[in-house]
Each structure stands twice: as structure tokens, then as C-alpha cells.
C-alpha positions as CSV (number, residue, x, y, z in Angstrom):
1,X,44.1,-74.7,-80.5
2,X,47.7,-74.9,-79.7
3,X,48.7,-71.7,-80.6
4,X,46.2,-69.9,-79.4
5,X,47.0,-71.0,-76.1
6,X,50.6,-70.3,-76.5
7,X,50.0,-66.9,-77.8
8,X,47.6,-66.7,-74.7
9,X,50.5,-68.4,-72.1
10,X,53.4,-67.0,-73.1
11,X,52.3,-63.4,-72.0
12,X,50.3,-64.7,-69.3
13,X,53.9,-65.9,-68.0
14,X,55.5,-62.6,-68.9
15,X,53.2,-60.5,-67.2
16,X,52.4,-61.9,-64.3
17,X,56.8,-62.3,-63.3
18,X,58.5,-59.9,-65.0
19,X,56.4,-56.4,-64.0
20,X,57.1,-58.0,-60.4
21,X,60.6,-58.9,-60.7
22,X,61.6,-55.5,-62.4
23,X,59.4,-53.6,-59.9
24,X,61.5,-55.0,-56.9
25,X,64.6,-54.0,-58.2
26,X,63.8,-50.9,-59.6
27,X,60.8,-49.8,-58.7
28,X,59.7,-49.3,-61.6
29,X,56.0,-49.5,-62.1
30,X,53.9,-52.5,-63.4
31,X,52.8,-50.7,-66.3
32,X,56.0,-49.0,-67.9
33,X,57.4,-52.5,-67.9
34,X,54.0,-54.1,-69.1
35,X,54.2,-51.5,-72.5
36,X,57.7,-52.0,-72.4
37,X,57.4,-55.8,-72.8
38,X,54.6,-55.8,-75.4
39,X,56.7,-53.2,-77.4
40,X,59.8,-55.9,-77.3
41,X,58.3,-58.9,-77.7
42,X,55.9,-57.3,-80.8
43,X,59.3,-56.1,-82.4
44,X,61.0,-59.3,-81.8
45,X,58.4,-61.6,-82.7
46,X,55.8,-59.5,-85.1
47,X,52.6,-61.0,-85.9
48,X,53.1,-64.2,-83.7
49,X,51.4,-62.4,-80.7
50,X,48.8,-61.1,-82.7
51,X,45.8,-59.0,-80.7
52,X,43.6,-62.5,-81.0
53,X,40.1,-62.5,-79.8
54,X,41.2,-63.5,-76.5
55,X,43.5,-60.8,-76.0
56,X,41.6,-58.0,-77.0
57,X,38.5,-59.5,-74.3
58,X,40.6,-59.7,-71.6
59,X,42.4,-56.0,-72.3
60,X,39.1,-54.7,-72.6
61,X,38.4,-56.1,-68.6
62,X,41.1,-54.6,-68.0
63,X,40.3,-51.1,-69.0
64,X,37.0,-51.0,-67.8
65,X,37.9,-52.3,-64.4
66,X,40.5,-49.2,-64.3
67,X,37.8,-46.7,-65.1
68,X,35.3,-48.7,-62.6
69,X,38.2,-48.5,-60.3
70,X,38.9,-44.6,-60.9
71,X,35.4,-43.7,-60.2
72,X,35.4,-45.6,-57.3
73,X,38.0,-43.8,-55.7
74,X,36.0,-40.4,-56.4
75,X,35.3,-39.3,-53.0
76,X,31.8,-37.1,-53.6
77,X,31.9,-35.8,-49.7
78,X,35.5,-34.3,-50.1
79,X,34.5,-32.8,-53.5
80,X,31.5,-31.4,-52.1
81,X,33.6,-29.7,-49.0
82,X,36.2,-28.5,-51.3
83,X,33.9,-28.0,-54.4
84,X,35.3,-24.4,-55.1
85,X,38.9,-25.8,-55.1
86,X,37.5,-28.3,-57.2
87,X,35.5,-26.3,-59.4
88,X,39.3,-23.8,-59.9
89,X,40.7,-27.3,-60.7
90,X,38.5,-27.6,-63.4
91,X,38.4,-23.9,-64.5
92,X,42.2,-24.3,-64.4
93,X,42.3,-27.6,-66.6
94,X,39.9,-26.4,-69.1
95,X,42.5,-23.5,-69.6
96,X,45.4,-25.6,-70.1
97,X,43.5,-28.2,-72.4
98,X,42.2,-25.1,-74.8
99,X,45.6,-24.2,-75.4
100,X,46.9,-27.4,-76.0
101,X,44.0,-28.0,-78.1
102,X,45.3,-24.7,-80.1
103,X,48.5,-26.2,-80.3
104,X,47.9,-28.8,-81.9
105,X,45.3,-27.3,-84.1
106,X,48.1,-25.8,-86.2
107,X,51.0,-28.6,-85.5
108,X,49.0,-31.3,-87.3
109,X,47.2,-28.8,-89.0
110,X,44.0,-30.7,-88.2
111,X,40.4,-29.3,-87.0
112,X,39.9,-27.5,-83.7
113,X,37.0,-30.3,-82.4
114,X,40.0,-33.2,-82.7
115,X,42.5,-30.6,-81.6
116,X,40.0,-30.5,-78.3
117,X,39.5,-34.4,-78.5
118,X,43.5,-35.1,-78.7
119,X,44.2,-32.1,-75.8
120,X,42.5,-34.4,-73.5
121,X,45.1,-37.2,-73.9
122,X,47.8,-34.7,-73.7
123,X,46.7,-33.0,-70.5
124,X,44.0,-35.5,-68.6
125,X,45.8,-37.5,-65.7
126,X,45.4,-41.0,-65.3
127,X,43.4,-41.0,-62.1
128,X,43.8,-45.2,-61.4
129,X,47.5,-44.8,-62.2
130,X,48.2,-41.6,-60.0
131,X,46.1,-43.7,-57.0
132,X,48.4,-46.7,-57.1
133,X,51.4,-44.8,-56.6
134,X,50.6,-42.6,-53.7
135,X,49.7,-45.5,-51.5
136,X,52.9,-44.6,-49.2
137,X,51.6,-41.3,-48.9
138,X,49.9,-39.3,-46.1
139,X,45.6,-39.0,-46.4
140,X,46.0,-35.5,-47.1
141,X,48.3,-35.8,-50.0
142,X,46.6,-38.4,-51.9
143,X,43.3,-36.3,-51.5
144,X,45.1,-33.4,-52.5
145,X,46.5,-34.9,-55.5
146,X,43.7,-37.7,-56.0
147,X,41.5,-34.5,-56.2
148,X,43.5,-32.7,-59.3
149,X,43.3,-36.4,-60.8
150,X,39.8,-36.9,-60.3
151,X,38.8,-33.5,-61.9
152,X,40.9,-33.6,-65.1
153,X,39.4,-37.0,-65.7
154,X,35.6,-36.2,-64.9
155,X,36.0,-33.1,-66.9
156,X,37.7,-35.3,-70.0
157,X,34.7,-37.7,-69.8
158,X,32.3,-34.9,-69.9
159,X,34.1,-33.3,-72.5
160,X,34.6,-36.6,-74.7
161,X,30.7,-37.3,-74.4
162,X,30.3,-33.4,-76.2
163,X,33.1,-33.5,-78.6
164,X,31.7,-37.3,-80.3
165,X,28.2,-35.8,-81.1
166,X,29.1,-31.9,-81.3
167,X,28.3,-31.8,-84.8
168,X,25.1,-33.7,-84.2
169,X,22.6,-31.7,-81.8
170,X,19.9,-33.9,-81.0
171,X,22.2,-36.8,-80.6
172,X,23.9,-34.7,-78.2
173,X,21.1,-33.6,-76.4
174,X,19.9,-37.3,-76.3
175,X,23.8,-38.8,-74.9
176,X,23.6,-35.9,-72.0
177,X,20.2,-36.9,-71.1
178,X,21.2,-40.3,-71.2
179,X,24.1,-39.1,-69.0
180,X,21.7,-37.7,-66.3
181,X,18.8,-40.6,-66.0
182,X,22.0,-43.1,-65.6
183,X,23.3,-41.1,-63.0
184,X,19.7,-40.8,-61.5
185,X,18.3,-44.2,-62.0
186,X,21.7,-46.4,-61.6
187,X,21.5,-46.0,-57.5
188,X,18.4,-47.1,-56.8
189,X,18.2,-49.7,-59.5
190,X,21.4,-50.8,-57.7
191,X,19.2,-50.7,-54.3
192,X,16.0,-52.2,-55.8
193,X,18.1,-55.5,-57.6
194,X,20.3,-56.3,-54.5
195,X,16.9,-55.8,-52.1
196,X,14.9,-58.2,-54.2
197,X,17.6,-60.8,-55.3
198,X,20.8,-60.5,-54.0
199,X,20.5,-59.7,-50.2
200,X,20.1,-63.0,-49.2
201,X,23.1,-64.1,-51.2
202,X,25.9,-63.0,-48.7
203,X,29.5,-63.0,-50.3
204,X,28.0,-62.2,-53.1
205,X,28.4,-57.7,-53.3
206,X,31.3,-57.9,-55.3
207,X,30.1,-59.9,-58.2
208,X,26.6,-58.3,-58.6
209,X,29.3,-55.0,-58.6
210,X,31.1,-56.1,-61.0
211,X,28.4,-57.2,-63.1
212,X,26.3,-54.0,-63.1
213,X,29.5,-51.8,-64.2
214,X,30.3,-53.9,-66.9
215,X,26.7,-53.5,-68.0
216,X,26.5,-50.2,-67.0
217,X,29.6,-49.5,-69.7
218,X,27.8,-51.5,-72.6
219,X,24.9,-50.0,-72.3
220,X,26.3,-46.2,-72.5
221,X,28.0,-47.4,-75.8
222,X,24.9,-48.1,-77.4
223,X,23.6,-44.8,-76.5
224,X,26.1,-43.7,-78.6
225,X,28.5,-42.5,-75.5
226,X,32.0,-44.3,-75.3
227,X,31.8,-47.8,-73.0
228,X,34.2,-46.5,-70.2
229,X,32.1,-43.2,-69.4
230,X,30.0,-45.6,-68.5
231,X,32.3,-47.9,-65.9
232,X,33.7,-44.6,-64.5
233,X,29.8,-43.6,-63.5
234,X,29.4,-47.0,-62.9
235,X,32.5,-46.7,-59.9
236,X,31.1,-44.0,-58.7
237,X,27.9,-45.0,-58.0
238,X,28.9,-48.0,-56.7
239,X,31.2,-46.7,-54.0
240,X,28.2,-44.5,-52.7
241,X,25.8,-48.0,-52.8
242,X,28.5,-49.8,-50.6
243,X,28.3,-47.0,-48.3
244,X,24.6,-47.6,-48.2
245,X,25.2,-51.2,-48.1
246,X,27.5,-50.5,-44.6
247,X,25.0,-48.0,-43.2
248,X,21.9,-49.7,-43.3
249,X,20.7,-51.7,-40.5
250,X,18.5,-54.9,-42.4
251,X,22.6,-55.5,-44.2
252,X,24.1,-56.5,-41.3
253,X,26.6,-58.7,-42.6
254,X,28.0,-55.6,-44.3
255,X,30.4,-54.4,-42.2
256,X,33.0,-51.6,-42.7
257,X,35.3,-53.8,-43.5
258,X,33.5,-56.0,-45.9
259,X,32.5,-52.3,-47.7
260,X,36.5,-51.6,-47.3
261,X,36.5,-55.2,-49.2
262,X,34.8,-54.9,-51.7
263,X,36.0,-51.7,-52.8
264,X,39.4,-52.8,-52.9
265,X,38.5,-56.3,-54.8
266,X,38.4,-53.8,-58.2
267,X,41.7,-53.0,-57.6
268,X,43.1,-56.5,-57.1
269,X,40.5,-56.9,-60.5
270,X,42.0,-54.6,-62.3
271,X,45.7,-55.9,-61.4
272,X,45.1,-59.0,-62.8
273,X,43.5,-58.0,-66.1
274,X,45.3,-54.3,-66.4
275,X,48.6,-56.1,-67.7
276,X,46.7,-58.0,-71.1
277,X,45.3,-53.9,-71.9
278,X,49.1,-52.5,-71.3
279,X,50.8,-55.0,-73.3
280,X,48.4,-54.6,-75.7
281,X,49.1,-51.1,-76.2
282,X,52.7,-52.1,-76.6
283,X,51.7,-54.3,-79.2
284,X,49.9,-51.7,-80.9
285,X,53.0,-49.5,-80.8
286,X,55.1,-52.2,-82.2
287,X,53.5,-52.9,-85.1
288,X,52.8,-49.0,-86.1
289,X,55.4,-47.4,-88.2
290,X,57.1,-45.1,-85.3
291,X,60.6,-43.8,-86.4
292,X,63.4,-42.1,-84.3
293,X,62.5,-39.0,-85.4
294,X,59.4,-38.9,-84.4
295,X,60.0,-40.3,-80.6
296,X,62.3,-37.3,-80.6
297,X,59.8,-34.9,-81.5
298,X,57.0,-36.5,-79.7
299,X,59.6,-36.2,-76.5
300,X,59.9,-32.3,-77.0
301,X,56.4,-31.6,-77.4
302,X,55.7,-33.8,-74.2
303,X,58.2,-31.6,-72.2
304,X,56.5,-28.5,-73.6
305,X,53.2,-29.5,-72.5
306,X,54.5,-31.3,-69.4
307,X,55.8,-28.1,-68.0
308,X,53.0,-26.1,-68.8
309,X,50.8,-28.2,-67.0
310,X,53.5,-28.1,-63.9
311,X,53.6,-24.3,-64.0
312,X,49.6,-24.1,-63.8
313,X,49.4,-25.8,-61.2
314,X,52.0,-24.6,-58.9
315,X,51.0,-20.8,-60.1
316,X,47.2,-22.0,-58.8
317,X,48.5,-23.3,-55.6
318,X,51.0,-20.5,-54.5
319,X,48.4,-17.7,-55.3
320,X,45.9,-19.6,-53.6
321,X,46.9,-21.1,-50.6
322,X,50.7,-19.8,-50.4
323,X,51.8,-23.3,-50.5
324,X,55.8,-23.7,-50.0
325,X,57.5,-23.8,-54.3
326,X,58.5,-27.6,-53.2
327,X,55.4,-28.6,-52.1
328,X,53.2,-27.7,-55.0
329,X,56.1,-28.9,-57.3
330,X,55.8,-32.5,-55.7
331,X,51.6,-32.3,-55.9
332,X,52.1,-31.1,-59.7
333,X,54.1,-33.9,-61.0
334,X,52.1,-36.2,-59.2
335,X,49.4,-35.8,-61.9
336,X,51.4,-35.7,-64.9
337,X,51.1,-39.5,-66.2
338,X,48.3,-39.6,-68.2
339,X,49.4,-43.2,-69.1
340,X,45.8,-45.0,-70.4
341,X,43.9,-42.3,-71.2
342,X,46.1,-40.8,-73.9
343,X,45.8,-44.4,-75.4
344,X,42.2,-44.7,-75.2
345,X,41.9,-40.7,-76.7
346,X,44.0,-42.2,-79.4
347,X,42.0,-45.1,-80.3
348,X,38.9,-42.5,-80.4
349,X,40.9,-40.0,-82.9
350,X,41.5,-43.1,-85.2
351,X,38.0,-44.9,-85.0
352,X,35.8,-41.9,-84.3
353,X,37.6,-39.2,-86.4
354,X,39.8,-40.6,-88.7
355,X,42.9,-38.4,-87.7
356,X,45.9,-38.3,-88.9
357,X,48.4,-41.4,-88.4
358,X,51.4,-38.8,-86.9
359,X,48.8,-37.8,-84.3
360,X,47.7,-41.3,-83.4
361,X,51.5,-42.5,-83.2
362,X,52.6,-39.5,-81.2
363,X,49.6,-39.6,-78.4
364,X,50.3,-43.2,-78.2
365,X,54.2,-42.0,-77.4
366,X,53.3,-39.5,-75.6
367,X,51.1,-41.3,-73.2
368,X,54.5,-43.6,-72.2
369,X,56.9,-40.6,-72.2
370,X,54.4,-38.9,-69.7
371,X,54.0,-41.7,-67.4
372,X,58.2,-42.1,-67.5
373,X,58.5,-38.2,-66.6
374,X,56.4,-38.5,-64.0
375,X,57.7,-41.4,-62.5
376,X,61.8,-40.1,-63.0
377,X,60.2,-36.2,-60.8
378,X,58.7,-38.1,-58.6
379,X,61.8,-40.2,-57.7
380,X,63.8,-37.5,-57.4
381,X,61.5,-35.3,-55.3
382,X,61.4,-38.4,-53.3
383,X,65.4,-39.1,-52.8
384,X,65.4,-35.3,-52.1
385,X,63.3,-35.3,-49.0
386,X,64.7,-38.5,-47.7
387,X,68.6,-36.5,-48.2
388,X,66.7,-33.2,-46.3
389,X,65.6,-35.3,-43.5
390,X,68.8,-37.3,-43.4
391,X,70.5,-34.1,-43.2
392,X,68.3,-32.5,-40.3
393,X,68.3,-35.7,-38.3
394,X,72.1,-35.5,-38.3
């Protein structure tokens, strides 16, 4: 008992301080220094913070809260105005991911279905990331980039639900129908349950939320889709029923801002159990055999596909909207960490497929080296339009 709750405490301590501390000196964000920190400490101390039961129940919160919390910030009503910019965004994304995908096909010298699987963690941003680090930022840019973000990762999703039962039809056919009557039903069972037992429960929206999405995610796994296609459907709908929550007239004691509440509440959720899922993944990375060499490699293939991904987009934008070479470059690199998702897409190879050990090792790599590149662009973009408007000031 003893050590499980010091193997429970300990990094309880950690990650709760140090993220913070680091963050206000550096500004470097929670999650670099969460992976970080698992990474150290799994090095330093190997197999006495083991991934326990309790550590691999709390990481799991903490990924499905992010997912939940991604889909919630999908914002249908500026997709649906902008739905051909969003629809080139996809079209645009789907190019970039097949030639990834090609990539490495004949790298790894693997199949082309788990070249098109491992693409996605390659290329797919990490919408809840991206979100919490544009909070400085004007509306306009965060829906401008929170769009880009919010159409690789639907598109992933969508892609990973086709690529785990491609070579099984009818199972196929049976997941996408699944898909649809969850997408259907979920709204109005989310109506009909709060109507009949919860509405006279005030205070208590966010936990019948919360509830519901965790459910929601469960319930796609046994339908043989993965768990957090499920909580990002799950966000989704949700945001649209608290927007029916605030609109209609018998919920009066849902006000705009108990909607604005409740919607942020799986954010603050997803801070507190985010950290256990990124140290985790540190963990992980400790305890796999990961040489020099291969960080090396794993940093010049990111850069490859890093700046492929950069020139898409700011070819897309110029041609499209003849947006200034600075602007588009500051939207592009805002969508280049693809942080968790490259983790989970790594977890699915190794479970789902059975690929190859270099392939797990260097999409796990990758996923950190992204999220890093990102951050050092976006930094620098930053201190160079402070220095502009310094210099025009003066």
C-alpha cells in the first residue's frame, strides 16, 4: 500500500509544481515539461514508477478529457459558413498525409494501410494543444488556425475508424453506421435523459457531461471503433446541447455564462488529469530502447515533414486569399504540434498492427520533436512582431 501511494505522490508532487514553475520562467508549455519529466525520472529511477493500475486510469481521463475537450471547441456554425475553406483544408491535408503515407511506405519498408495509419501521427495537429496556446490571440486568429486544427483532426478520426477495419468490409460498414446513429441519436438522448432526470438537479450539467462522454467513448470501443473517436463526438455534441441548454426557455437557470461554465470545466478537467497521460508517455519513452542515432534521424525526418506541411499551407493561403508570406507563416506553424495524437497513432500501430519497433519509437519522438518546433517558430514569430512594433512605435 505504501508504495503504491508513493509511486502515486511523488509524481502527483512533480506534476502539479514543476510544469508551473518552469512555465513561468520559460514559458515553456505544461506538457514538454510533463514528457520531459516522465522521460528523466523513468531513466533515473527505471521500473520504480512503473505504469501501475492507477496510473494508466488516471492517463486514460486524461486523454479522453482532451479529445472531449477538442471536440468541444469545434465550432459547427463557423465550419458551416466557411465549409468550402474547410472542405480545401481537408482536400489539402489528405494530400499531404498520402505522401507522407508514401514516405514511409518505403522508409520502414512497411505496408501502405500502416503507412496511411502512421501519416496521421506525422501530419494531424493536436487540436487541444494548438487551443491552449492561442489564448492571447485575437478571435479571428484562433478561428483561423483552430479551423486548420479542427479539420486535420476530424479527418484523422475519420480516417482511423476506415483504416482499423479496411480489410474487413462488413465490419466496416457496421463501425460507419455506428458512426452515424451515434452522431444521430447522442443529441437527443442527451435532451431526453437531462429532461426526465437531471433538470431538476441544478449544478449538476457538468457532471451528467462528463459522464455521458466517458460513456459515449466506451461504448464506440466495443463497436470495434477506438475509445477517443468516441469522446471527440462526444465534445461535439455536447457543446451544441449546452447551447440548447442556454437557449431554451423551461432551463432558466442556464445562463450564458453557466453554458460559458461548463464548457470550460473540461478544460480545467483535462488540466488536472492531462499531466498523469503526458508523463506517462515519457515513461513509455524511457523504458523503450531509443538510441542517439535514432533521435537524430527521427529529428531530420520531422523537419522534412515539418516543412512540407508549412509550405502547403502557406502555398493554400497565398493563392487563395493573397494573405501577406508572414501572416500565413505564423497560421502554419501554429498547427504543427501534433503532440498526443502521434502518441496515441503509435499505441494503435503497436496494438492494432503490430508495426515495427523503429516506427513506434520514432512517432513517439516525433510527436515531442514536433510540439518543440512548433513552440521554438512560434516564439520567434512572436519576439519578431513585438521587435516590428517596438520599431514602428519609435
Amino acid at each position: 500500500m505504501e508504495n503504491i501511494l508513493l509511486n502515486f505522490l511523488v509524481p502527483l508532487t512533480i506534476l502539479f509544481f514543476v510544469p508551473k514553475i518552469i512555465f513561468r520562467l520559460y514559458s515553456i508549455p505544461f506538457p514538454i515539461t510533463e514528457i520531459v519529466l516522465g522521460i528523466t525520472i523513468g531513466s533515473v529511477f527505471p521500473g520504480f514508477f512503473a505504469q501501475d493500475d492507477i496510473l494508466q486510469v488516471i492517463s486514460t481521463l486524461g486523454i479522453i478529457t482532451l479529445f472531449v475537450h477538442s471536440g468541444m471547441e469545434v465550432d459547427l456554425h463557423f465550419i458551416l459558413r466557411r465549409k468550402r475553406f474547410f472542405i480545401e483544408n481537408i482536400l489539402r491535408s489528405m494530400v499531404v498525409i498520402t505522401l507522407v503515407a508514401v514516405l514511409i511506405k518505403y522508409l520502414f519498408k512497411t505496408s501502405l494501410i500502416i503507412g496511411f495509419v502512421a501519416s496521421l501521427g506525422f501530419t494531424t495537429p493536436s487540436a487541444s494543444y494548438i487551443f491552449s496556446m492561442l489564448r492571447l490571440e485575437s478571435n479571428k486568429l484562433k478561428n483561423w488556425i483552430g479551423g486548420k486544427a479542427i479539420a486535420g483532426e476530424l479527418l484523422a478520426l475519420i480516417m482511423v475508424v476506415v483504416l482499423l477495419n479496411i480489410s474487413k468490409p462488413v465490419k466496416l460498414a457496421i463501425s460507419l453506421a455506428a458512426v452515424i446513429l451515434l452522431v444521430t441519436l447522442l443529441p437527443f438522448v442527451l435532451r431526453a435523459i437531462y429532461r426526465i432526470v437531471f433538470s431538476k438537479l441544478i449544478g449538476q450539467e457538468f457532471s451528467f457531461i462528463f459522464v455521458v462522454a466517458v460513456i459515449s467513448a466506451f461504448v464506440t470501443e466495443m463497436l470495434g471503433l477506438h475509445f477517443l473517436f468516441g469522446a471527440f463526438l462526444a465534445g461535439i455534441v455536447s457543446r451544441e446541447f449546452v447551447h440548447h441548454l442556454v437557449k431554451a426557455k423551461e432551463y432558466k437557470h442556464v445562463t450564458v455564462e453557466t453554458g460559458q461554465q461548463i464548457i470550460e470545466g473540461f478544460s480545467y478537467f483535462a488540466i488536472l488529469f492531462a499531466p498523469f497521460y503526458f508523463f506517462s508517455v515519457g515513461l513509455t519513452l524511457s523504458s523503450q530502447d531509443i538510441s542517439f542515432p535514432l533521435v537524430l534521424s527521427t529529428i531530420a525526418l520531422g523537419l522534412g515533414i515539418l516543412a512540407v506541411r508549412v509550405l502547403f499551407i502557406v502555398l493554400h493561403r497565398r493563392s487563395r486569399i493573397q494573405e501577406p508570406r508572414a501572416r500565413s507563416f505564423q497560421i502554419s506553424v501554429a498547427i504543427l504540434p501534433t503532440l498526443f495524437f502521434s502518441f496515441v497513432i503509435a499505441e494503435i500501430l503497436r496494438t492494432n498492427f503490430e508495426a515495427d519497433v523503429l516506427l513506434f519509437n520514432t512517432l513517439m519522438v516525433y510527436g515531442l520533436v514536433s510540439t518543440i518546433v512548433g513552440f521554438v517558430l512560434q516564439r520567434i514569430t512572436t519576439l519578431k512582431r513585438r521587435f516590428k512594433s517596438i520599431k514602428i512605435q519609435s
